[in-house]
VMD Tcl script that draws the C-alpha trace (Angstrom):
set ca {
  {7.04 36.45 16.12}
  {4.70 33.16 15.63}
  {4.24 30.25 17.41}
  {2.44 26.92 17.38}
  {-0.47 27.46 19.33}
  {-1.97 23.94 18.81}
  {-0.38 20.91 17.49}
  {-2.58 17.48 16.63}
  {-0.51 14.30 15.69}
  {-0.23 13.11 13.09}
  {-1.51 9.13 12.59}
  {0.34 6.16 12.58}
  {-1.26 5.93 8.96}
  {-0.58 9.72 7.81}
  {3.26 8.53 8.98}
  {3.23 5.61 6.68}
  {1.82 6.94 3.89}
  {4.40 10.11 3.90}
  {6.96 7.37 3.97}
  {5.44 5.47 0.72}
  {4.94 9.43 -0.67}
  {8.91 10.17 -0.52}
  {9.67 6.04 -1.12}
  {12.20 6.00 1.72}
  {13.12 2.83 3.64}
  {12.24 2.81 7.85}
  {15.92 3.78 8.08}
  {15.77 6.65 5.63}
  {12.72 7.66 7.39}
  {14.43 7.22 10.70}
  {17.02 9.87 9.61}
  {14.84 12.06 8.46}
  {12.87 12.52 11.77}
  {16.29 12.81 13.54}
  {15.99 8.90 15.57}
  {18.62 6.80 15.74}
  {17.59 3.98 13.24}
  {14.44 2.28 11.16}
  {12.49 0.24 13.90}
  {12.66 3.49 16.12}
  {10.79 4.81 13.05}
  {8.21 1.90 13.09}
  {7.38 2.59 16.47}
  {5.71 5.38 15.21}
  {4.08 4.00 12.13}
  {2.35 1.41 14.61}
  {4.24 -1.88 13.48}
  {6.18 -2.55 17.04}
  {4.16 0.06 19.19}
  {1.74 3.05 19.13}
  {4.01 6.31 19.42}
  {2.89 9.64 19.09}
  {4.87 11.83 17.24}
  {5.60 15.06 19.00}
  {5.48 18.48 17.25}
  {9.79 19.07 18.33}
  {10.10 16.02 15.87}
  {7.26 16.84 13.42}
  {8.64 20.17 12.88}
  {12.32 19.04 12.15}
  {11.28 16.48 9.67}
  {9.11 18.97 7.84}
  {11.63 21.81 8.54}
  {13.68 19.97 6.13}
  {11.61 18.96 3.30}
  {10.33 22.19 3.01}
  {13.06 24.68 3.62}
  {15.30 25.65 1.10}
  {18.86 25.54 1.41}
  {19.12 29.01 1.83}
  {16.42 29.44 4.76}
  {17.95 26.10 6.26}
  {21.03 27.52 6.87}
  {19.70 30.71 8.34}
  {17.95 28.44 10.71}
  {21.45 26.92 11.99}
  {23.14 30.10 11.66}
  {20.36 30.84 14.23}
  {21.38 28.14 16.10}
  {25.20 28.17 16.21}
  {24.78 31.58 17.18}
  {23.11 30.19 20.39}
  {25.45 28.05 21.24}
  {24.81 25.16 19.44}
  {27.56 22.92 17.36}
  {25.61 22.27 14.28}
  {26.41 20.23 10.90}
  {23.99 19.98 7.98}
  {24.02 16.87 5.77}
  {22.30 16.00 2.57}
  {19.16 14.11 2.97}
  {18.44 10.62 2.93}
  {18.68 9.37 -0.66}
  {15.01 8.86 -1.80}
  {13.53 8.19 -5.51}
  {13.87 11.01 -8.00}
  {10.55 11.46 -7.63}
  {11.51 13.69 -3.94}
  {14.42 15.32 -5.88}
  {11.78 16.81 -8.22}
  {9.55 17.69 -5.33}
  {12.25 19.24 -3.67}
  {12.89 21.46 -6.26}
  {9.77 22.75 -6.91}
  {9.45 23.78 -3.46}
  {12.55 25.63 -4.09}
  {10.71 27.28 -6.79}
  {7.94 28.02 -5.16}
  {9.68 29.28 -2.15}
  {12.11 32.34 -4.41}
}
mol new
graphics top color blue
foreach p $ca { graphics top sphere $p radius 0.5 }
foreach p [lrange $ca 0 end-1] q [lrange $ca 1 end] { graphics top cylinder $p $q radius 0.2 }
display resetview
């Protein structure tokens, strides 16, 4: 079994620029990392106040952009079995530009 031995931030800037990347709105973005709504986001992009993004969050939002719906859902199978009450939803509607991306990863990850 792995783990994350060492986990830098990423920057206010890398945040910002991953939103313009996917074309998602603060709220989209805001769903994505699993907060409540868009000007929790900015908090992290630097535009209300300097937040650090912690690797619990970092992981979940990158968890699902990279995961295929397959591997997602042995995650939460993972998870229900612990305990947990779990629901997946579709992402936040971005550009067709991330539905392309998303598929390739799917391609890449079979």
């Amino acid at each position: 079994m792995k783990r994350i031995q060492h986990y830098g931030p990423p920057t206010a800037e890398d945040l910002a620029r991953l939103k313009i990347e996917l074309g998602f709105t603060s709220p989209q973005m805001a769903d994505l990392a699993g907060l409540g709504k868009g000007s929790q986001w900015r908090k992290y992009t630097g535009r209300t106040e300097d937040r650090v993004m912690g690797m619990h969050m970092h992981f979940y939002m990158a968890a699902l952009l990279t995961l295929s719906e397959d591997e997602l859902s042995r995650v939460v199978a993972t998870m229900r079995a612990q305990g947990a009450d779990v629901e997946l939803g579709p992402l936040p509607a971005g550009p067709p530009a991330l539905a392309e991306a998303q598929a390739t990863a799917k391609l890449h990850s079979t």
